[in-house]
N, C-alpha and C positions, 0 to 999 in steps of 0.2 A: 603180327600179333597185336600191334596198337588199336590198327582200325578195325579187327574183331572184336579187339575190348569193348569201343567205344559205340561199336554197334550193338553191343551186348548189355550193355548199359543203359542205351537209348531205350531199346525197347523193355528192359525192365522198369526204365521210369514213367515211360506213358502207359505200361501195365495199370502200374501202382497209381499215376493221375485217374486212369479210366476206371479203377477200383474202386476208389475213394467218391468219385462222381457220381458212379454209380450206387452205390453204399448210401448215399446222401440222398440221391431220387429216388430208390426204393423204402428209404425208412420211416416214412407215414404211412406206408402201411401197415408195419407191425409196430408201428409206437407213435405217439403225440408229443412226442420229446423231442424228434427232430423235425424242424420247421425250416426248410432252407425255400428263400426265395428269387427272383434271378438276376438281384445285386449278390447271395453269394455264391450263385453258380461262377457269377463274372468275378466275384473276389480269388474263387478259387483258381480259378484257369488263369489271371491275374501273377497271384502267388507262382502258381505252379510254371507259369511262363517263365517270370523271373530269376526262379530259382534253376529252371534250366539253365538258361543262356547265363548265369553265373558259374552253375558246373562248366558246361562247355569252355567257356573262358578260364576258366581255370585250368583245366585238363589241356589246353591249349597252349594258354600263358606260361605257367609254371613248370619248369622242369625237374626239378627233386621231388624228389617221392614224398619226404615230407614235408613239404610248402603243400601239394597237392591235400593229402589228406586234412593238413592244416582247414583248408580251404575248403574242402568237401565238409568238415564239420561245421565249420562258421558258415556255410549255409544252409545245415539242416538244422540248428540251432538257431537262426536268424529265421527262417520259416516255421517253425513250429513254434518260438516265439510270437512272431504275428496273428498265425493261426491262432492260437492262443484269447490272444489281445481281442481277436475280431470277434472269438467267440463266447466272450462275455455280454451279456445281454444290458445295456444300461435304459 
């Protein structure tokens, strides 16, 4: 049941990376709002690398259920944070 999980998981999160990537290359077309160029294509897959191999490690490392979720939060809150940070224009 584990490595179902975590195969289930997997590919819901390079779903959601391939989503998002894509979301980002097609939105000059229907808008001048988003300008992505390919420092943040690299920022994203960057991010999005990271925040893997910290789940993974996580779901690896920890064995209580909630250290785990613990964990799972502080990196979706740690990434969307940056994400964040990066996407302020200065």
């Amino acid at each position: 049941m584990h490595l179902r999980l975590n195969a289930a998981w997997r590919w819901l999160y390079v779903s959601f990376c391939l989503l998002v990537v894509l979301v980002a290359a097609a939105g000059p077309v229907f808008t001048d709002q988003i300008r992505w160029g390919a420092e943040d294509f690299a920022a994203a897959s960057g991010l999005f690398g990271l925040a893997y191999l910290a789940i993974e490690l996580s779901l690896l490392r920890l064995r209580r259920r909630s250290l785990r979720i613990a964990a799972l939060g502080l990196v979706a809150i740690s990434l969307l944070s940056v994400w964040a940070h990066l996407a302020i224009e200065f």
